[in-house]
C-alpha positions in Angstrom: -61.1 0.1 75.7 -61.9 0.6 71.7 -65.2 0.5 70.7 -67.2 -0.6 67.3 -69.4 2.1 66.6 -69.3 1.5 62.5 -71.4 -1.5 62.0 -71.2 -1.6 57.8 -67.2 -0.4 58.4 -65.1 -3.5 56.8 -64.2 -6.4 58.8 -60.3 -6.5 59.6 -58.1 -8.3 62.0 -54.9 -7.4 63.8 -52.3 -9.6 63.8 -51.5 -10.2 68.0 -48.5 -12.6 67.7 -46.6 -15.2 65.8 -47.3 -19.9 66.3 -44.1 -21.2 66.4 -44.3 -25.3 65.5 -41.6 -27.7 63.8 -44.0 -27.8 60.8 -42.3 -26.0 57.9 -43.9 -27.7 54.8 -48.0 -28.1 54.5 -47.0 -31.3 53.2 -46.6 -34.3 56.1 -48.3 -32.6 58.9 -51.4 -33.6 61.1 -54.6 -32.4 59.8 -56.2 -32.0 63.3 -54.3 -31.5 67.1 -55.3 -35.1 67.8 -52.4 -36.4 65.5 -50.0 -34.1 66.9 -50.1 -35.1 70.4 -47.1 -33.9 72.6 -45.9 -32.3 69.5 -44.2 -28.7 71.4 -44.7 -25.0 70.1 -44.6 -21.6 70.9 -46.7 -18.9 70.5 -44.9 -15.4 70.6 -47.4 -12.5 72.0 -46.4 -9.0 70.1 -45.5 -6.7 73.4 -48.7 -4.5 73.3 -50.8 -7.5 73.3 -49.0 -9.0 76.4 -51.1 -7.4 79.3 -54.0 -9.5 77.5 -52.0 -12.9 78.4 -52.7 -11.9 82.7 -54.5 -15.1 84.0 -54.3 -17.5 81.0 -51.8 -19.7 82.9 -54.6 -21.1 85.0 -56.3 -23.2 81.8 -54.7 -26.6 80.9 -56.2 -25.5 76.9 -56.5 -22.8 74.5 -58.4 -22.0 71.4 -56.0 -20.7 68.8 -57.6 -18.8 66.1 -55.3 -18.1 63.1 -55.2 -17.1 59.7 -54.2 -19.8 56.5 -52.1 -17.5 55.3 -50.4 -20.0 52.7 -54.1 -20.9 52.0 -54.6 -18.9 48.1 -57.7 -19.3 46.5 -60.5 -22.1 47.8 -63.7 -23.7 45.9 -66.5 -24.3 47.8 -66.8 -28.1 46.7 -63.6 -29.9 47.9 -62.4 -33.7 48.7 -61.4 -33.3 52.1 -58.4 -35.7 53.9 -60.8 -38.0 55.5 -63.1 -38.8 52.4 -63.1 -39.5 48.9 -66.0 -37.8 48.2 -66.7 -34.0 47.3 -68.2 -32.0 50.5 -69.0 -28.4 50.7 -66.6 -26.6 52.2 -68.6 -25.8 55.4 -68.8 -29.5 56.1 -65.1 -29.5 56.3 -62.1 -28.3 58.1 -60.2 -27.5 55.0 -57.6 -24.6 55.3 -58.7 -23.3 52.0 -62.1 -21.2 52.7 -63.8 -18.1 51.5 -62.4 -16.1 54.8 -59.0 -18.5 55.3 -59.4 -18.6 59.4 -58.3 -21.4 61.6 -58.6 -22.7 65.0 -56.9 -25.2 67.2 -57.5 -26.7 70.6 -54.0 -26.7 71.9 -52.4 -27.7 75.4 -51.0 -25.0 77.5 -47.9 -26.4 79.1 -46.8 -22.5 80.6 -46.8 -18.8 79.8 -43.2 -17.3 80.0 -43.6 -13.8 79.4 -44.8 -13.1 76.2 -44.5 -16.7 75.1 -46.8 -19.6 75.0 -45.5 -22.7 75.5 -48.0 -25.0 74.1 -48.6 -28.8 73.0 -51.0 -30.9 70.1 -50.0 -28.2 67.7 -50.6 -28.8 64.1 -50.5 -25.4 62.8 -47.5 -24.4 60.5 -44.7 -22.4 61.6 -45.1 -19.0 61.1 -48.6 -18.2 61.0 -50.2 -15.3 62.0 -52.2 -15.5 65.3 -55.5 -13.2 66.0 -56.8 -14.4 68.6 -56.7 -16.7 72.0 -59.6 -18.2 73.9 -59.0 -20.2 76.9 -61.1 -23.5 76.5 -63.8 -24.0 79.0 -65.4 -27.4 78.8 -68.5 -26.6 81.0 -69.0 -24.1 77.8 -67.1 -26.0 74.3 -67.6 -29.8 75.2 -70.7 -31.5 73.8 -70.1 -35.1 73.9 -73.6 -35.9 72.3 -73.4 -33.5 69.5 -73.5 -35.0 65.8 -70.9 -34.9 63.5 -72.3 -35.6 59.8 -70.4 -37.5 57.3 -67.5 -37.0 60.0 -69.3 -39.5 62.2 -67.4 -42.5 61.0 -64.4 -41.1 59.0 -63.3 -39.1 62.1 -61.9 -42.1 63.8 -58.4 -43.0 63.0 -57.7 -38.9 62.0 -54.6 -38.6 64.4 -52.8 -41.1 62.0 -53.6 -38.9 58.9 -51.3 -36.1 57.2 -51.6 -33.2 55.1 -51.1 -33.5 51.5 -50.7 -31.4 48.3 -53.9 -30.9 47.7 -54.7 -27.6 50.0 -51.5 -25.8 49.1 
């Protein structure tokens, strides 16, 4: 076990594997896992990581949390893919952000050694994973929870794709 014992130390994260996906290009791909339905990946665990993976095959989903890292610079005003209007960045999912992390709710189809098989990807290939969480929805489901300006424009979002604009 590693402990924190520096809490003012600087905040870094270790890469523990590599998403595989058929999405090579920011350009053309879903912007949440609800447009990529059934589409497959993998996610490759780096060898010292894979003792961590003991028990995971038991969860039908996973939380997948990622770096952007073909995100660049961000603004903190932004037109996000389901509006027209300018939102704050913390009001969005935009890949673009002051600290570029992602996450995904993906389908767990198997675990094959160190590999993932997963589906409703909509991450692009290559990117750097930190971290899995198995999705518990006793503990990450809120079905009455608001979503903001979200509330209306969320519906329809598996039929949107990414553009240029977050490149």
């Amino acid at each position: 076990m590693k402990e924190n014992t520096n809490p003012d130390a600087p905040i870094t994260y270790t890469r523990i594997g590599t998403i595989r996906s058929p999405f090579t290009d920011v350009a053309g791909m879903p912007i949440q896992p609800t447009g990529a339905r059934v589409v497959k990946g993998t996610v490759e665990i780096f060898e010292e990581y894979a003792e961590g993976l003991c028990d995971l095959d038991g969860f039908s989903r996973i939380i997948l949390i990622y770096a952007f890292h073909r995100s660049g610079s961000y603004d903190l005003k932004i037109i996000p893919f389901l509006d027209t209007t300018a939102r704050g960045v913390f009001a969005t999912r935009a890949p673009k952000r002051p600290n570029p992390i992602g996450l995904s709710v993906v389908r767990l189809i198997g675990v094959e050694g160190r590999t993932l098989i997963i589906e409703d990807i909509d991450i692009l290939d290559g990117t750097p994973l930190l971290d899995i969480k198995p999705y518990v929805p006793a503990f990450d489901a809120y079905p009455d929870a608001s979503c903001g300006w979200l509330e209306t424009a969320a519906h329809g979002a598996e039929s949107f794709r990414s553009d240029e604009r977050f490149r």
